[in-house]
VOGU-3710 file (C-alpha; in Angstrom, 3 decimals, decimal comma):
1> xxxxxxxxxx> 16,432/-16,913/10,222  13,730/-19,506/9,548  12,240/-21,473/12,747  12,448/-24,873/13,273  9,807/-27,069/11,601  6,297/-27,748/13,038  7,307/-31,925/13,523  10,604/-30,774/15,650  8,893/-28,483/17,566  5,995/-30,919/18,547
11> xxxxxxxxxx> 8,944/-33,617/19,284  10,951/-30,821/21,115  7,181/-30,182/22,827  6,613/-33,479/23,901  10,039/-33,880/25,219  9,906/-30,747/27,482  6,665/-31,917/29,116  6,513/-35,523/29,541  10,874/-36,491/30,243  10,407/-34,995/33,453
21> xxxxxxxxxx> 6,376/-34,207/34,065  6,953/-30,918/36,083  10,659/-30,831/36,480  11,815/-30,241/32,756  13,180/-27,892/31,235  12,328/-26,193/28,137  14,000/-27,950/25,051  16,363/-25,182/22,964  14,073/-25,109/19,837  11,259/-24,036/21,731
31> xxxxxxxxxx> 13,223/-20,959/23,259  13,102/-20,078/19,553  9,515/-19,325/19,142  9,042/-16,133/19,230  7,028/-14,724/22,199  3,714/-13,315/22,506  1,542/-12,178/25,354  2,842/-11,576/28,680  4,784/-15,118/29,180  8,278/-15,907/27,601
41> xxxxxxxxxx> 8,258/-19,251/25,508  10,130/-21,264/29,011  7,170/-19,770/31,104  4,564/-21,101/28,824  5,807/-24,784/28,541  6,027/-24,709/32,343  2,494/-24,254/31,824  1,805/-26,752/29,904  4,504/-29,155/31,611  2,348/-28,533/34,932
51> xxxxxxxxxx> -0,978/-29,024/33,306  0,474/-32,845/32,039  2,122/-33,805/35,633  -1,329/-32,879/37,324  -3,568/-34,759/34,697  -1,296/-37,735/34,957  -1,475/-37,393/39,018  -5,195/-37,150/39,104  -5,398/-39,929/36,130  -3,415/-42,393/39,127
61> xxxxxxxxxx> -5,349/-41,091/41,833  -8,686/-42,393/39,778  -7,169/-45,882/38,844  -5,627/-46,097/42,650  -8,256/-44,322/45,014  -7,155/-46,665/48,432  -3,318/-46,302/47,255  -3,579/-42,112/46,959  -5,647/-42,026/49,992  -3,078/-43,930/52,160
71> xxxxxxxxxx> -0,390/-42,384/51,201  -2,164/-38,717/51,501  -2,472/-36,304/48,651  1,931/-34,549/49,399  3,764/-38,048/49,587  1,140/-39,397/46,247  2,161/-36,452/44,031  5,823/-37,495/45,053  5,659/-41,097/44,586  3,970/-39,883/41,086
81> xxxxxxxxxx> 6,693/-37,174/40,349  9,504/-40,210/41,112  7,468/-42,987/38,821  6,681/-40,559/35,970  10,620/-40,512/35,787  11,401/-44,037/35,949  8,206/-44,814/33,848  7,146/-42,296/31,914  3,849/-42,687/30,020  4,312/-44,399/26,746
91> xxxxxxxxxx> 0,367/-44,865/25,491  -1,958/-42,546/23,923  -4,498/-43,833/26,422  -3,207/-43,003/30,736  -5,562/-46,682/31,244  -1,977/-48,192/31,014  -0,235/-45,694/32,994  -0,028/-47,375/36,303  0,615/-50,921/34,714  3,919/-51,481/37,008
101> xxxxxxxxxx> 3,359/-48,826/39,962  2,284/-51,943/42,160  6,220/-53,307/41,390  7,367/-49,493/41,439  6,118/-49,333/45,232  8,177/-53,219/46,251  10,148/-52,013/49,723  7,831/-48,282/49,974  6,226/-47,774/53,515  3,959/-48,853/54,632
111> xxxxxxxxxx> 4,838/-52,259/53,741  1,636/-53,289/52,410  1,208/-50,496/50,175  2,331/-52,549/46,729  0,023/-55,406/47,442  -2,881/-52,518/47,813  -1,794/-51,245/44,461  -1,448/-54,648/43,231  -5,439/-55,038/44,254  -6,276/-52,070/42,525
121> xxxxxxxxxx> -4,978/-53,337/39,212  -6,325/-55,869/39,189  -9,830/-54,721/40,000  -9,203/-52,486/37,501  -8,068/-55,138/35,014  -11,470/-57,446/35,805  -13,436/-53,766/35,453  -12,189/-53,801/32,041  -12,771/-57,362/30,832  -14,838/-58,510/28,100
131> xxxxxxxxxx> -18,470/-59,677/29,106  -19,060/-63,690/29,075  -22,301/-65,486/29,417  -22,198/-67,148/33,140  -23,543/-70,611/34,111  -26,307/-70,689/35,407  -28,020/-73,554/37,335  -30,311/-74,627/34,446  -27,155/-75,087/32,338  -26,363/-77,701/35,080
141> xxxxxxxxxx> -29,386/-79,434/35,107  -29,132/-80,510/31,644  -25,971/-82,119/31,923  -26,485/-86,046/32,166  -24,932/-87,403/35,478  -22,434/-89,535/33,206  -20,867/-86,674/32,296  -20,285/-85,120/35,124  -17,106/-86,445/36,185  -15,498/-85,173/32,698
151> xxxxxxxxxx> -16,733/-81,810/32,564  -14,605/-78,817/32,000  -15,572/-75,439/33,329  -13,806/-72,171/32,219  -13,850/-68,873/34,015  -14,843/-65,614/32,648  -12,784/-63,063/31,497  -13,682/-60,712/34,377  -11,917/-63,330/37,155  -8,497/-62,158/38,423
161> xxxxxxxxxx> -6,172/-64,446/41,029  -4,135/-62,581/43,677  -1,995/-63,811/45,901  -0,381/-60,677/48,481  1,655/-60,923/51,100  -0,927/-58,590/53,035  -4,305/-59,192/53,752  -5,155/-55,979/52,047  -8,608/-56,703/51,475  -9,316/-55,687/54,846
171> xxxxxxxxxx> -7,904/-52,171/54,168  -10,940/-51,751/51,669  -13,699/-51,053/54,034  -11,616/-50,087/57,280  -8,329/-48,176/56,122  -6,746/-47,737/59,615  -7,569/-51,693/60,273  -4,284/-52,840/61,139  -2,890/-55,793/59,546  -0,293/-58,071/60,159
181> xxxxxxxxxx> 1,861/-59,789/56,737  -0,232/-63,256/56,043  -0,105/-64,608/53,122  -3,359/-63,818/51,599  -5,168/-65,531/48,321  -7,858/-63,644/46,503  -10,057/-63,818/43,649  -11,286/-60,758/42,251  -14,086/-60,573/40,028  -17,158/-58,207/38,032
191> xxxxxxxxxx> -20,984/-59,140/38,537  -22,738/-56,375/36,262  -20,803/-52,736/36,808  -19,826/-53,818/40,200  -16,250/-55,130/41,225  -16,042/-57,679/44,054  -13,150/-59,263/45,903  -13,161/-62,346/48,598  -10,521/-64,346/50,375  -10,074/-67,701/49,462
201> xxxxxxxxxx> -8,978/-70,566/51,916  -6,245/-73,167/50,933  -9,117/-75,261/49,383  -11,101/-72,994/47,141  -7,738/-71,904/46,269  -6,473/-74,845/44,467  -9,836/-75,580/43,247  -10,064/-72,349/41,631  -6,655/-73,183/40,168  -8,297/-76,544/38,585
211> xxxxxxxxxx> -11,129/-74,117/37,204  -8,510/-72,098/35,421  -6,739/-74,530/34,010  -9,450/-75,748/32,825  -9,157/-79,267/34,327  -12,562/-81,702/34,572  -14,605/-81,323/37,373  -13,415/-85,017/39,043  -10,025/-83,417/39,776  -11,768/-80,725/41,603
221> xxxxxxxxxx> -13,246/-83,137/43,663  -10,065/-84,645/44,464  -8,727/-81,377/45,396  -11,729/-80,837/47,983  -12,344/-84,167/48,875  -15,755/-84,509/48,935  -17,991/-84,487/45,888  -20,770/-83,056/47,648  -18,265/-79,991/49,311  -16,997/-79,631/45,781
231> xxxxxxxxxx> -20,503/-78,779/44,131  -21,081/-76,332/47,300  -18,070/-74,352/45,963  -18,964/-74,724/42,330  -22,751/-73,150/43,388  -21,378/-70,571/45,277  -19,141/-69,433/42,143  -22,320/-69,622/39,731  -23,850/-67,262/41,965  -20,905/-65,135/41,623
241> xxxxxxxxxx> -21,207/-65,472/37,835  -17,092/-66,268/37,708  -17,900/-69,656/35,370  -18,553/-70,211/31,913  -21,022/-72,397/30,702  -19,457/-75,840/30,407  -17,632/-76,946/26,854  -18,716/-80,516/27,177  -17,906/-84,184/28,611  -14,642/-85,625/27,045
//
């Protein structure tokens, strides 16, 4: 009797290992290839079954280091095991793999725990952005004082906005800080190779939502209410390297 086809038994391959990363079963067709070696063809897709749930695991634990290390390495693998089956990977790449596990962990203890992944993300997200040329002051000194008033900033690609319910942040360098739910703003943002994150108050808040939406710099100085507080904030974010070089008066 002839076997099944190479394409079916890839299909019926890919099927055994990734519906159910370490739980499947063995589709029929592959129960059809004939044995060799010590293992029956069920024992060697458990094999390979394993080998994917692990890779996938470890792939998480990379992309969510302060998420796997609260949780501890048992409950992770779990939390893994019971994603993989509500989400199983989809891409050629695992970069994508943990796109919702921030929304997969809404109501999971501790109760922080999906704004911590939601962190992660997105530091992984500004990690990955394309490179921009930042202002710099000099750009700023060649912009006539007329123009001021009119001029647009935009922020680089490697700027993410996060607003938690947790001040997570402080989980970063202190992991058994306790926290208390607070409504917390952040920006998160790339200087170089290196990923940074800050808290922003109510003010720098809204102002950073005027830099995003690309809005001239006189409604930034509404928002803050003093000219003079608003170019403070705008120097402190050159020196972050979150802005663009300016697109021009209007």
């Amino acid at each position: 009797m002839a076997g099944p086809a190479l394409r079916d038994l890839q299909a019926a391959f890919w099927r055994s290992i990734a519906a159910r990363p370490g739980d499947g079963a063995p589709e029929p067709e592959l129960l059809r290839v004939v044995p060799g070696g010590r293992l029956a063809p069920a024992e060697r897709v458990a094999v390979y079954a394993g080998m994917y749930l692990w890779r996938l695991v470890d792939a998480l634990a990379e992309d969510f280091p302060k998420v796997a290390e609260a949780l501890g390495r048992e409950r992770f693998v779990d939390v893994v095991r019971a994603y993989l089956a509500r989400h199983p990977s989809t891409e050629p790449s695992v970069r994508h793999l943990g796109r919702v596990l921030a929304a997969f962990l809404v109501g999971a203890e501790p109760a922080w725990i999906a704004d911590l992944a939601r962190l992660e993300w997105a530091r992984l997200d500004v990690f990955d952005a394309p490179d921009a040329p930042p202002l710099t002051l000099d750009d700023l000194r060649a912009v006539p004082a007329e123009e001021w008033p009119e001029l647009r900033f935009a922020p680089v690609p490697a700027l993410a906005r996060l607003v938690a319910e947790w001040p997570v942040h402080e989980l970063w360098s202190d992991p058994s800080c306790p926290v208390v739910p607070a409504r917390t703003a952040l920006r998160v943002w790339r200087d170089g190779f290196l990923v940074y994150q800050a808290p922003m108050d109510a003010v720098e808040e809204a102002a950073l939502g005027h830099l995003l939406a690309g809005d001239p710099f006189a409604a930034l100085c509404e928002t803050v209410g003093d000219p003079a507080d608003a170019a403070s904030l705008l120097l402190r974010w050159i020196a972050d390297g979150i802005v663009m070089r300016p697109s021009g008066g209007t």
